[in-house]
C-alpha positions as CSV (number, residue, x, y, z in Angstrom):
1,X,6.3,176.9,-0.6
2,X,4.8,173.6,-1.0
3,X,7.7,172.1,-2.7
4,X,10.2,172.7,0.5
5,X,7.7,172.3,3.3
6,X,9.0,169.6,4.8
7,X,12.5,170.8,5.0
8,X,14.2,171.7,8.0
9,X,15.4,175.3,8.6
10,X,19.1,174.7,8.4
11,X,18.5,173.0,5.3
12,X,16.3,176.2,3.8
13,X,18.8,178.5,4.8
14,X,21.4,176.7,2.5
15,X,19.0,176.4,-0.6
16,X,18.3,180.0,0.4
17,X,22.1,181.3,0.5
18,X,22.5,178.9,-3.1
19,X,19.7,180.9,-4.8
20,X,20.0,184.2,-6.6
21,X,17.4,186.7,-6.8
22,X,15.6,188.7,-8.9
23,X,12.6,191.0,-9.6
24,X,10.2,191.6,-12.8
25,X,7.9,194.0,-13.6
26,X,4.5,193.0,-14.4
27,X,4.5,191.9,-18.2
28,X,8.5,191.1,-18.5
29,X,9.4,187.8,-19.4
30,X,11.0,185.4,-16.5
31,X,12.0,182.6,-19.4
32,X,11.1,181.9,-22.9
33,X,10.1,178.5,-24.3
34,X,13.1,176.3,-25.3
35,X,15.1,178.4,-22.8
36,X,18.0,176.0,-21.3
37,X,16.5,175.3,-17.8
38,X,19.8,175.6,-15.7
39,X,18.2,177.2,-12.6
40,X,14.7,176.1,-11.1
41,X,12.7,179.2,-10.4
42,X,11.2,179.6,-7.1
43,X,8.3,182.8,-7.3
44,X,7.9,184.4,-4.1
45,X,5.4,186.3,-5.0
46,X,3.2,187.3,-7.9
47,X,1.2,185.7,-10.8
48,X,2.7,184.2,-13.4
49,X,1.2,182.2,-17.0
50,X,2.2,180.0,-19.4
51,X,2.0,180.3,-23.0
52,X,3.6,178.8,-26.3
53,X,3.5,180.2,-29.7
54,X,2.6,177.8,-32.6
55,X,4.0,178.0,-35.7
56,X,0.2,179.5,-37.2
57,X,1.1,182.7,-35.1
58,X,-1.8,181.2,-32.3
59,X,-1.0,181.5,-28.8
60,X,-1.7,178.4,-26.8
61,X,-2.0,179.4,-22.4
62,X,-1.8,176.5,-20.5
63,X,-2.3,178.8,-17.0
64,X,-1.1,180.7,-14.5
65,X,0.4,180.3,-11.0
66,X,0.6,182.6,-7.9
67,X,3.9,182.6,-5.7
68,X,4.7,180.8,-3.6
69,X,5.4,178.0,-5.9
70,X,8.4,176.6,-8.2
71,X,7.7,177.2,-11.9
72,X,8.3,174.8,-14.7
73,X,9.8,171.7,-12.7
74,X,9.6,169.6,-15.6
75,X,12.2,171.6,-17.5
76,X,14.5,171.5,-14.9
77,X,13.9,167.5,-14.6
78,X,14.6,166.5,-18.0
79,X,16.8,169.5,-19.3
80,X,15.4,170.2,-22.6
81,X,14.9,173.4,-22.1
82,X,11.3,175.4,-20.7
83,X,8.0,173.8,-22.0
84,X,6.7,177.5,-22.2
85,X,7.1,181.4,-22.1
86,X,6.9,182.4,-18.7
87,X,5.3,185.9,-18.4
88,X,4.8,188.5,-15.6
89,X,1.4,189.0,-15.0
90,X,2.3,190.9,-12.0
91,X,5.3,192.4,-9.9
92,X,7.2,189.4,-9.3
93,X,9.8,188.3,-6.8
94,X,12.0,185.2,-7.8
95,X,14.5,183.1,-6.9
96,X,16.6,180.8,-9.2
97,X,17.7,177.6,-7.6
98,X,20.6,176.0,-9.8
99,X,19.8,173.0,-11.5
100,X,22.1,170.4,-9.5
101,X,20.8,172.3,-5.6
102,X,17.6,171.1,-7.0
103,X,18.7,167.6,-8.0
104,X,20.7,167.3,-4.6
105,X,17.1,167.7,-2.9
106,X,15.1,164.8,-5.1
107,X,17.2,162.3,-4.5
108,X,18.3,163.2,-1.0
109,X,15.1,164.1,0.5
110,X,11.9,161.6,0.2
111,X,9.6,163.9,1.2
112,X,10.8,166.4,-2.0
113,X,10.5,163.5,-4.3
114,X,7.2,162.3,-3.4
115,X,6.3,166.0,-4.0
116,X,7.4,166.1,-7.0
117,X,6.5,162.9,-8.1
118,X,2.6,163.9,-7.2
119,X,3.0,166.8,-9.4
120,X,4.2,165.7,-12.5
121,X,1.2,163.4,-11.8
122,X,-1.2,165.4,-11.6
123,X,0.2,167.6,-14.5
124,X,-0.4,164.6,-16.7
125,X,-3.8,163.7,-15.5
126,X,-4.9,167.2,-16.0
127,X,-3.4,167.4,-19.3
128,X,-5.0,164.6,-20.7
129,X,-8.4,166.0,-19.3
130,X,-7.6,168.8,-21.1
131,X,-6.8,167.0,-24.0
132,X,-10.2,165.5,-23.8
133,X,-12.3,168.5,-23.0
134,X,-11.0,170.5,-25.8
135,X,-11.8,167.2,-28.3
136,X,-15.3,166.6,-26.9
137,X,-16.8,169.6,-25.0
138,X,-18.2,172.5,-27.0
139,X,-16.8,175.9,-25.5
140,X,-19.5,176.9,-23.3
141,X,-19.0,173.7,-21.4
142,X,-15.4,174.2,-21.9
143,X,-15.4,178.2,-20.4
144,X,-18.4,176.9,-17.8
145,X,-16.2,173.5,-16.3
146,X,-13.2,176.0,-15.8
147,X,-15.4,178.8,-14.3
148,X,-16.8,176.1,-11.9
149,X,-13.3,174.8,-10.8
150,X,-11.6,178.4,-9.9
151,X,-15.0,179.2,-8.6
152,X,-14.8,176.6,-6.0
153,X,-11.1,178.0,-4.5
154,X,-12.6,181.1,-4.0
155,X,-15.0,181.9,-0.1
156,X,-16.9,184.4,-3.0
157,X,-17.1,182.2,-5.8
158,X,-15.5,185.1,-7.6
159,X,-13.2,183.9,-10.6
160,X,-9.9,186.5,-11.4
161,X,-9.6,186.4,-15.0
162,X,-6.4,185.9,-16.4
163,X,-5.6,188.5,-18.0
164,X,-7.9,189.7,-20.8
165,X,-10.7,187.6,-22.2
166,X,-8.2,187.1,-25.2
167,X,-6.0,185.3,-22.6
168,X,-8.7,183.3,-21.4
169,X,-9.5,182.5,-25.2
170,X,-6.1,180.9,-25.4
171,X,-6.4,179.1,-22.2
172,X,-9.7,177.7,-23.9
173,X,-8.1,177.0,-26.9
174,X,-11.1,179.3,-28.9
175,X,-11.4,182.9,-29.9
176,X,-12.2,186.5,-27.9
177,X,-15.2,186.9,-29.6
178,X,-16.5,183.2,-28.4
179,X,-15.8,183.9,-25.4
180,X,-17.3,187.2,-25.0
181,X,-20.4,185.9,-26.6
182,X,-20.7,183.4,-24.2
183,X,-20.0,185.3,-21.0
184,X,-22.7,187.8,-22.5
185,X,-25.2,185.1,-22.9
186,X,-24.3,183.2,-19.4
187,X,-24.8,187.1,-17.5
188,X,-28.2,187.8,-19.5
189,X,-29.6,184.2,-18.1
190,X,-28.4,185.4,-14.7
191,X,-25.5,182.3,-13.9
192,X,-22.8,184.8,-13.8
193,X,-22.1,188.7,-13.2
194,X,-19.1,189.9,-15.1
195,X,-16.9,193.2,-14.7
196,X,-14.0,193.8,-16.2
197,X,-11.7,191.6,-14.1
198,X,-13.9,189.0,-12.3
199,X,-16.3,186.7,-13.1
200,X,-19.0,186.2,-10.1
201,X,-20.5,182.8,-10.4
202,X,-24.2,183.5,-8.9
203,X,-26.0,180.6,-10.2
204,X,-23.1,177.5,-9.6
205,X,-26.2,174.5,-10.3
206,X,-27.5,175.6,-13.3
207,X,-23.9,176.5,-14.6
208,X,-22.9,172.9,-13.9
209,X,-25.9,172.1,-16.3
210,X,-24.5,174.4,-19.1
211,X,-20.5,172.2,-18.3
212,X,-22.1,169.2,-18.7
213,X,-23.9,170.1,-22.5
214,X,-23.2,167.3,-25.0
215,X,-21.3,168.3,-28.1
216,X,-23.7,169.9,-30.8
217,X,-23.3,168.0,-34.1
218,X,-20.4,169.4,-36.1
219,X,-23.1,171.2,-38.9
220,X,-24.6,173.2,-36.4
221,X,-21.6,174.7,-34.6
222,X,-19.8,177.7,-36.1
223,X,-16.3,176.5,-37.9
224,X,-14.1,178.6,-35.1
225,X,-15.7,176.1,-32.3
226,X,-15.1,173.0,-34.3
């Protein structure tokens, strides 16, 4: 776990022997959003995402994560509770790390802080590019700039969706049946190959093309991409 690499063994035996654990089923709930943040949770293993509810009823993702990895960090930092609804998205092994254990090791350990430090940094620079994306890109730059980016983790350039393509319309922040009409139109001019799960990014040049698409002016784009 990137979070407690640099610890020494002694040292991960007592955070290990402080921790409690616990198991869900793929599609339970590890923590809601608003839920006090009293333990930091440590995933093992599995897939997990992010989501809020708005007040309109629409579901906003912000991602998912695959163990090893500590979840919600920021919650645990500044106690006000989870910033989202942590879901499931497979069989999941967990361990909670109380609050103060966690606090112990950020101001003990400069290796842990600089960790976390980098994190929360790069949380906040990808939010803001997020921010900015979802202002100025239409969605089939948006859907093509994140197919490009999981594309480039993977030795297959083969992109796991998250979920269903209503999930990775509220990832997007746009609808299912955007989404699906893009995907469509992206496998019928041969940059991608699609199945049910995956996304196979065959043409990564020519997509890059499609990320980079200025904005369409606001009369010419349907009222759901606006």
């Amino acid at each position: 776990m990137p979070l407690l690499a640099a610890l020494p063994e002694d040292r991960l035996r007592v955070l290990w022997s402080s921790s409690m654990p616990r198991r869900y089923h793929e599609g339970e709930v590890l923590r809601r959003a608003g839920d006090p943040a009293e333990h930091l949770l440590l995933l093992l293993r599995g897939r997990v995402s992010a989501t809020i509810s708005t007040a309109a009823g629409r579901v906003v993702r912000f991602g998912d994560w695959a163990g090893p990895c500590a979840l919600d960090k920021v919650a645990v930092i500044d106690g006000r509770g989870h910033t989202a609804t942590l879901t499931g998205l497979t069989a999941c092994t967990v361990r909670s790390l109380p609050r103060t254990r966690f606090e112990e090791l950020v101001d003990d350990v400069p290796s842990v802080r600089r960790h976390v430090l980098r994190l929360l940094a790069d949380q906040a620079r990808h939010q803001q590019e997020r921010f900015t994306n979802a202002a100025t890109l239409p969605v089939e730059a948006r859907l093509a700039t994140w197919l490009l980016a999981q594309a480039a983790a993977s030795p297959q350039a083969t992109v796991e969706l998250p979920g269903t393509q209503q999930e990775l319309a509220d990832l997007l922040g746009t609808t299912r049946v955007t989404i699906n009409r893009i995907l469509s139109q992206l496998r019928r001019d041969g940059l991608v190959e699609v199945t049910r799960r995956t996304v196979a990014v065959l043409a990564p040049e020519l997509l890059a093309l499609r990320a980079s698409a200025p904005l369409p002016p606001a009369e010419t784009r349907h009222p759901i991409e606006r």
